[in-house]
C-alpha positions as a Markdown table, in Angstrom:
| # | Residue | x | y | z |
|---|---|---|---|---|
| 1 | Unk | 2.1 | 9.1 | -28.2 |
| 2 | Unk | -0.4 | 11.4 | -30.1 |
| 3 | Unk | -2.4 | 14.2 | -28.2 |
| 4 | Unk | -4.3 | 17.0 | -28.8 |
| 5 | Unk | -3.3 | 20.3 | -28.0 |
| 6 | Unk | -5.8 | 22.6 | -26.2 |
| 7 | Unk | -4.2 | 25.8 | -25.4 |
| 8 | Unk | -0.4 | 27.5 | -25.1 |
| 9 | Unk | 0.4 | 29.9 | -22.7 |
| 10 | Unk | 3.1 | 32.1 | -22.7 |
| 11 | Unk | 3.7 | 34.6 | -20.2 |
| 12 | Unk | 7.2 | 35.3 | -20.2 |
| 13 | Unk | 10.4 | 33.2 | -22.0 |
| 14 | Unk | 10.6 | 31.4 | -18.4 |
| 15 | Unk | 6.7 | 30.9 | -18.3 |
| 16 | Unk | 5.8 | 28.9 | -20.6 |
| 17 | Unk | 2.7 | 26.3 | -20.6 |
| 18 | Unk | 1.0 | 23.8 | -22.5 |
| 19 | Unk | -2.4 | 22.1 | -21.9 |
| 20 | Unk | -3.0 | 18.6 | -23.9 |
| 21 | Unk | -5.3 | 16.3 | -23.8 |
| 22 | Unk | -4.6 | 12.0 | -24.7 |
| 23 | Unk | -7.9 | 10.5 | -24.0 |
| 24 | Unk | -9.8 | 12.6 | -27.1 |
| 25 | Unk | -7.7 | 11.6 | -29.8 |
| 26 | Unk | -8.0 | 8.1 | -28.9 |
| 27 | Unk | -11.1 | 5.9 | -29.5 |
| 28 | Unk | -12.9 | 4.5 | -26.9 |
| 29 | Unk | -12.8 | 0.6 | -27.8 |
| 30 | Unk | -13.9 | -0.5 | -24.2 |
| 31 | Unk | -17.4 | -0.1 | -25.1 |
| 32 | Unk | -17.1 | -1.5 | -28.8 |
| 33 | Unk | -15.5 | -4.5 | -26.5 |
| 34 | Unk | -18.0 | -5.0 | -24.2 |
| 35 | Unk | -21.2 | -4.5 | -27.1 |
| 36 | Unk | -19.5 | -7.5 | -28.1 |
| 37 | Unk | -20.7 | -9.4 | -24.9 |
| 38 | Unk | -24.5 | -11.2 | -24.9 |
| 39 | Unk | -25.6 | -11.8 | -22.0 |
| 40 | Unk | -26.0 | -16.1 | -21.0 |
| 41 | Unk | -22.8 | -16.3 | -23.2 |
| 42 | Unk | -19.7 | -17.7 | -21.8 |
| 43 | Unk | -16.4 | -16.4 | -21.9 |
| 44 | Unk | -12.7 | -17.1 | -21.4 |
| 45 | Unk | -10.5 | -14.7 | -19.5 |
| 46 | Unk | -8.0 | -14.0 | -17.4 |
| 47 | Unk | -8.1 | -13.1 | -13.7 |
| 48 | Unk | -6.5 | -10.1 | -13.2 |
| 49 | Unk | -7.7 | -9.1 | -9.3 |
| 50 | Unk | -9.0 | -10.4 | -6.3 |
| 51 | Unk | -10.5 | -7.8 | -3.8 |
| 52 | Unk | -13.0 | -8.3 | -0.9 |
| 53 | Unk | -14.0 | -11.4 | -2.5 |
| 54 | Unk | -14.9 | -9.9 | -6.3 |
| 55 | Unk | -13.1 | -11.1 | -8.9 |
| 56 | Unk | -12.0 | -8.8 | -11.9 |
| 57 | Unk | -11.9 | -10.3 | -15.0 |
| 58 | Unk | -10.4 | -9.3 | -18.7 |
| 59 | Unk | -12.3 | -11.7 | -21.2 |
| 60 | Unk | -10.7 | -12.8 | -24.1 |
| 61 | Unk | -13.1 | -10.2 | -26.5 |
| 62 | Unk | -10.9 | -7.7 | -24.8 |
| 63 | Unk | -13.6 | -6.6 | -22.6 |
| 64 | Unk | -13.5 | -6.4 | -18.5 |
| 65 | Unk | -15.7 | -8.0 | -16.5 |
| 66 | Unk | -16.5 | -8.4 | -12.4 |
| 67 | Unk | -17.7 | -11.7 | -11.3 |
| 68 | Unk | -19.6 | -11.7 | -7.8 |
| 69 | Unk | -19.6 | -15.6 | -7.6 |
| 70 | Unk | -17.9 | -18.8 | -8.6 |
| 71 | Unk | -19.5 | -22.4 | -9.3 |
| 72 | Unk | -15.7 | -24.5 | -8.9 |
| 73 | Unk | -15.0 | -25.5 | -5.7 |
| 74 | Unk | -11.0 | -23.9 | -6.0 |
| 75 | Unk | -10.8 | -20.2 | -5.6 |
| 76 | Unk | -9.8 | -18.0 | -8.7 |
| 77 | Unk | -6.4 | -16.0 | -8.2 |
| 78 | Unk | -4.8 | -13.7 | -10.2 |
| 79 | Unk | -3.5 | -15.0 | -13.6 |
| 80 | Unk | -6.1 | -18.0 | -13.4 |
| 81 | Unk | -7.7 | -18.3 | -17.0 |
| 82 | Unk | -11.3 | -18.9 | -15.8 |
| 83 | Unk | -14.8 | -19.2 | -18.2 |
| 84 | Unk | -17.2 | -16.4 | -17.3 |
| 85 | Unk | -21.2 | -16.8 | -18.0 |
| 86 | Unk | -22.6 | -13.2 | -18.5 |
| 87 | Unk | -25.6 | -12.0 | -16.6 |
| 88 | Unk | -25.6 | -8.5 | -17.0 |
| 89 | Unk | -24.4 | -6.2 | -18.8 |
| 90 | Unk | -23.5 | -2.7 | -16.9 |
| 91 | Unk | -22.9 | 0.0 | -19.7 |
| 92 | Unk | -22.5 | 2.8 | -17.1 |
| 93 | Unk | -19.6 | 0.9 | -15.5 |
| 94 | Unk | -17.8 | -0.1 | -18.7 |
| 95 | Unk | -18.2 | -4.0 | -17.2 |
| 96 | Unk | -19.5 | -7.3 | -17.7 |
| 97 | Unk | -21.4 | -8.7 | -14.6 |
| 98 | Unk | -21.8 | -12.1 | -14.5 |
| 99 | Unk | -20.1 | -15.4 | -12.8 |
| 100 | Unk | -17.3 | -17.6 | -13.0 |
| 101 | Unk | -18.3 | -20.9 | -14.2 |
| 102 | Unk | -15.1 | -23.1 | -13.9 |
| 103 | Unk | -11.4 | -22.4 | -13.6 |
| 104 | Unk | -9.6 | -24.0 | -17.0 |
| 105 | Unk | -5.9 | -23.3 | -15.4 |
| 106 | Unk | -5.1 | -22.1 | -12.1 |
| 107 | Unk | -1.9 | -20.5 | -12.0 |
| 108 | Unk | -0.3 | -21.8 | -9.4 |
């Protein structure tokens, strides 16, 4: 794992302390992901939650995506590989909004 390291404190031999940060050496790629998304595409992905009926979605682009509503008449459980139809496209949440067109396999 690379990190950065921010500051080193050192009080005593016993007191020792070290302050480093992950999240700045590595790149951001969520966003390059989801600039990748047009919105009325479609999408395959993978469900990976179901909560208070919203469904979370990783597409196959690597981005994530939340679907509010789905068109099939099963309902999408986790691990079901689903197409998603974008509608919007929320940059402040890092997420695709859109809805879930069909399920291709339900996992079972």
């Amino acid at each position: 794992m690379l990190v950065r390291i921010l500051n080193v404190r050192r009080e005593s031999l016993e007191g020792m302390g070290v302050n480093a940060d992950v999240k700045s050496v590595t790149q951001d790629t969520q966003h390059e992901n989801l600039k990748k998304c047009r919105v009325q595409s479609k999408y395959a992905g993978k469900v990976t939650d179901v909560y208070n009926g919203v469904v979370y979605i990783r597409l196959s682009n690597g981005a994530n995506a939340v679907a509010y509503a789905c068109y099939d008449y099963r309902t999408p459980g986790e691990k079901d590989d689903v197409s998603f139809a974008v509608t919007k496209i929320d940059e402040e949440r890092g997420v695709a909004v859109g809805i879930i067109t069909r399920i291709i396999r339900q996992n079972l």
